[in-house]
C-alpha positions as CSV (number, residue, x, y, z in Angstrom):
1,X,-11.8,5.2,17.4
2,X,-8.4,7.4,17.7
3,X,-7.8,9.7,19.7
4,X,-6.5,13.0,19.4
5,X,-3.3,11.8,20.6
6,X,-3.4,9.0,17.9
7,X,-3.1,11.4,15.4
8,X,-0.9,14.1,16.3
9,X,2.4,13.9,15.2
10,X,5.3,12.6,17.9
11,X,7.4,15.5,18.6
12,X,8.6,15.8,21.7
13,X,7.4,12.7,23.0
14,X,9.8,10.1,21.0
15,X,12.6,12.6,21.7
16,X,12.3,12.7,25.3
17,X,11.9,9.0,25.6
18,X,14.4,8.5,23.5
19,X,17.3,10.5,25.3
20,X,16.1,8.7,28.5
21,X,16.7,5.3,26.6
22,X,19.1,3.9,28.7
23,X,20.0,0.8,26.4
24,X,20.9,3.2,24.0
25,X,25.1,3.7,24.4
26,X,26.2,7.1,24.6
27,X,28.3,8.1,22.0
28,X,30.4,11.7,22.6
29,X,31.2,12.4,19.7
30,X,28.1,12.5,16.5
31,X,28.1,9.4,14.2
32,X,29.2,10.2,10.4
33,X,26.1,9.8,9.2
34,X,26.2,11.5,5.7
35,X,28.3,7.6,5.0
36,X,24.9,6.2,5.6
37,X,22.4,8.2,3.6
38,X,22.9,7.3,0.1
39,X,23.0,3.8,1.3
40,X,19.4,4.1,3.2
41,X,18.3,6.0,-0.5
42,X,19.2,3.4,-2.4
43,X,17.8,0.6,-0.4
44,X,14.6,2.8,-0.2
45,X,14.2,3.4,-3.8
46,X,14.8,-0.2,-4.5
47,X,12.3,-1.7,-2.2
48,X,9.7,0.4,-3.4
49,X,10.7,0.1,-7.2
50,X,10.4,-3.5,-6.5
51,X,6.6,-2.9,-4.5
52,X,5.2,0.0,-5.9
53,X,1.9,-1.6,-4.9
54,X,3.1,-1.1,-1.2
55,X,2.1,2.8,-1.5
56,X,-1.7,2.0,-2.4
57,X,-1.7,-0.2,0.3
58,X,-1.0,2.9,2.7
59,X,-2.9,5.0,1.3
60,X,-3.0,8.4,3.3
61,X,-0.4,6.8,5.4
62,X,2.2,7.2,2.7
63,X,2.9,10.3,4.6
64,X,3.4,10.0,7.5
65,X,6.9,9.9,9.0
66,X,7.4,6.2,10.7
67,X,10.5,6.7,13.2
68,X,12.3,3.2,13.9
69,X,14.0,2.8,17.2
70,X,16.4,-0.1,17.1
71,X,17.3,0.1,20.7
72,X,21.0,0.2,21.6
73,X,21.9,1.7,18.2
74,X,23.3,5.3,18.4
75,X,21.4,6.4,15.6
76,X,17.5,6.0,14.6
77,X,15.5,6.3,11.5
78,X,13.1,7.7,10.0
79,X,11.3,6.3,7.5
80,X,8.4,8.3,4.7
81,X,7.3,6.2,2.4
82,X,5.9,8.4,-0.1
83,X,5.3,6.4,-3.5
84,X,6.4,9.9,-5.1
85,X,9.9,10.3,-3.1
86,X,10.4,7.7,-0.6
87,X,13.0,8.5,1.9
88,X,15.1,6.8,4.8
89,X,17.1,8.8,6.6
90,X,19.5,8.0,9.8
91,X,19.6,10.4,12.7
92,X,21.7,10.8,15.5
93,X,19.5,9.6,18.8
94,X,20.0,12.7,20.3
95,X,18.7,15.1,17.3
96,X,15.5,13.2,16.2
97,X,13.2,15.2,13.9
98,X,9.1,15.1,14.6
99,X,7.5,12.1,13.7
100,X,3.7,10.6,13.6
101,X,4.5,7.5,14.9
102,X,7.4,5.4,16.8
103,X,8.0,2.0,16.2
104,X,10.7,0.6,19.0
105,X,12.6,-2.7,20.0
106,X,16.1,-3.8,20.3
107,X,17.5,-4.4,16.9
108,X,17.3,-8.1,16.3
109,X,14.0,-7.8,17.2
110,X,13.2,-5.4,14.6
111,X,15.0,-7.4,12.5
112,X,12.8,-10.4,13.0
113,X,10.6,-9.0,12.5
114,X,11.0,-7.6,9.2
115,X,12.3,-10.8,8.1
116,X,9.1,-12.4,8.3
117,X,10.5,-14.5,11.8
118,X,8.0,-13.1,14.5
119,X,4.3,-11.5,14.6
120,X,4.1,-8.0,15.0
121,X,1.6,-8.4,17.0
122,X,3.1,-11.3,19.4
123,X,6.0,-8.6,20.2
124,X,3.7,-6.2,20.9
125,X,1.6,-7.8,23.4
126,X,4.6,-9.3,25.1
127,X,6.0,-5.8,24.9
128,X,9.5,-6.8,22.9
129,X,7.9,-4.4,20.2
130,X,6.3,-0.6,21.3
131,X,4.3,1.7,19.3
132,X,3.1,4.9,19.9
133,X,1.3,7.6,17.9
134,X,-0.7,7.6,15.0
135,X,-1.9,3.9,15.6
136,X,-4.3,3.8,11.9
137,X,-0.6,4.6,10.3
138,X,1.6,1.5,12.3
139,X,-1.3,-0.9,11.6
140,X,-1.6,0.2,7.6
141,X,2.1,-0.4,7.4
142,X,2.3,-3.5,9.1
143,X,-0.7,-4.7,6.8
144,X,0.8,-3.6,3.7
145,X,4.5,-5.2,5.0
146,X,2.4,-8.4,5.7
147,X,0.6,-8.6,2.2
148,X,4.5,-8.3,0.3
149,X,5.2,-11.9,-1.4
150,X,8.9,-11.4,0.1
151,X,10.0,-10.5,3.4
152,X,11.9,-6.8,3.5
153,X,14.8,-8.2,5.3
154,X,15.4,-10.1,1.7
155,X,14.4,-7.3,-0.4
156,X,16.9,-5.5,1.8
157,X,19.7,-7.5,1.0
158,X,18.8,-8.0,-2.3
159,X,20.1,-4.4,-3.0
160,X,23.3,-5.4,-2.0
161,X,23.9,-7.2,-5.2
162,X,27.2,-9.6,-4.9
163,X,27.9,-8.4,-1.7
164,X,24.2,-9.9,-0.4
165,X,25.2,-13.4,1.4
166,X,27.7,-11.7,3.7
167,X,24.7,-9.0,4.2
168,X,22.4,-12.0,4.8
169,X,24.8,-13.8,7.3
170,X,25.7,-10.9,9.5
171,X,21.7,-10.0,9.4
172,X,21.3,-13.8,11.0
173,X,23.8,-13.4,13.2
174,X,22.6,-10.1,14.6
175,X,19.2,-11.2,14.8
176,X,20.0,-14.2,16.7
177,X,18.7,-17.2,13.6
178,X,21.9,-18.1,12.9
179,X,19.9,-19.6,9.3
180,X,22.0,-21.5,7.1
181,X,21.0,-19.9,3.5
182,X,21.8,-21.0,-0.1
């Protein structure tokens, strides 16, 4: 049964903890963001043109804003995935918008992860991997990200088009696989 802390949206919580991240660098001056936003739109749009079975898999979840923590980055985002108008947006760490839940690890974790590598589950219990918020939300996306007949790291490079084996490479080197690919 959830609480009602489960189900109230992260507002305060993710930003305080996030400020205190001390993996996180600190960067002076603001990232250029706006570069990265029609990037994170079209890899958005793509993945869920390609899945558009994801969103009934979700359900009410759809809506919910899912903020993703790759500790060490200066920037986070935040993720909506709305079968209407999906949206990925990057934020600066220190201006992080309310969110229902928070999904956190260091980046080649996450990137594991999402590449099919590791369990969910086995990061979170050996805490490489922390959640917090709306719990029914993480657990519908994690289902409906676990039922996809590709991994989202590939459907991720895939919208990359020619430029998608130098993507894949540097995504194995960051995340530690160091996978030979064809």
């Amino acid at each position: 049964m959830m609480t009602e802390h489960d189900s109230a949206p992260l507002s305060d919580t993710p930003r305080q903890s996030l400020r205190s991240n001390k993996a996180a660098p600190a960067f002076p001056v603001p990232l250029p963001l706006f570069v990265l936003q029609p990037l994170l739109r079209h890899i958005v749009t793509t993945v869920a043109g390609r899945h558009p079975d994801l969103f009934e898999r979700l359900g009410d979840s759809q809506k919910k804003k899912f903020l993703i923590d790759a500790r060490g980055l200066p920037l986070v985002l935040v993720l909506q995935p709305d079968g209407d108008a999906p949206q990925l947006h990057a934020h600066n760490r220190h201006c992080v918008p309310p969110c229902d839940v928070r999904i956190a690890g260091s980046f080649p974790t996450l990137l594991r992860m999402i590449d099919g590598q590791t369990d969910s589950d086995a990061l979170f219990f050996s805490r490489d991997l922390s959640i917090s918020g709306d719990t029914e939300a993480s657990v519908a996306l994690r289902n409906a990200i676990d039922d996809l007949d590709t991994t989202l790291a590939e459907d991720v490079v895939a919208c990359f088009g020619p430029l998608a084996g130098p993507v894949r490479a540097v995504l194995d080197y960051v995340s530690g696989t160091g996978r030979q690919r064809q």
